[in-house]
C-alpha angles and dihedrals in degrees: 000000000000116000112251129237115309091001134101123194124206095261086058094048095049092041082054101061102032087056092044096043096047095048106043098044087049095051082040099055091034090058090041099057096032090065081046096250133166117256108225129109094295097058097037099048095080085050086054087045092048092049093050095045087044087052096052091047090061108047086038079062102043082043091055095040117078120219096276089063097253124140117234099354127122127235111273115250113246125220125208115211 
């Protein structure tokens, strides 16, 4: 089951950072060996940074998505009859 608005469960939070963390390291390193740079802390912290901005962005987005998929919309009240 989706989050709701303006709430993130564990298995988004998890999806988030698995999903931030793979593609940014991958666009990172890619980028890193392709210009022909030396892998040590120097040239990796901007890809740690990325990651990290990349991770709160999503989950930015899933906190601010209710569980209908809509952005910026709250849940829909439900009536009992």
């Amino acid at each position: 089951m989706r989050s709701k608005f303006l709430r993130l469960n564990t298995h988004d939070f998890i999806k988030g950072m698995i999903l931030a963390a793979i593609c940014t390291f991958i666009t990172g390193f890619y980028q890193l060996i392709a210009s022909g740079g030396v892998i040590n802390w120097l040239t990796v912290r901007p890809v740690v940074i990325a990651a990290v901005g990349s991770a709160v962005s999503y989950l930015t987005k899933n906190l601010l998505t209710n569980s209908k998929d809509d952005f910026m919309q709250r849940e829909a009240s439900e009536t009992f009859a």
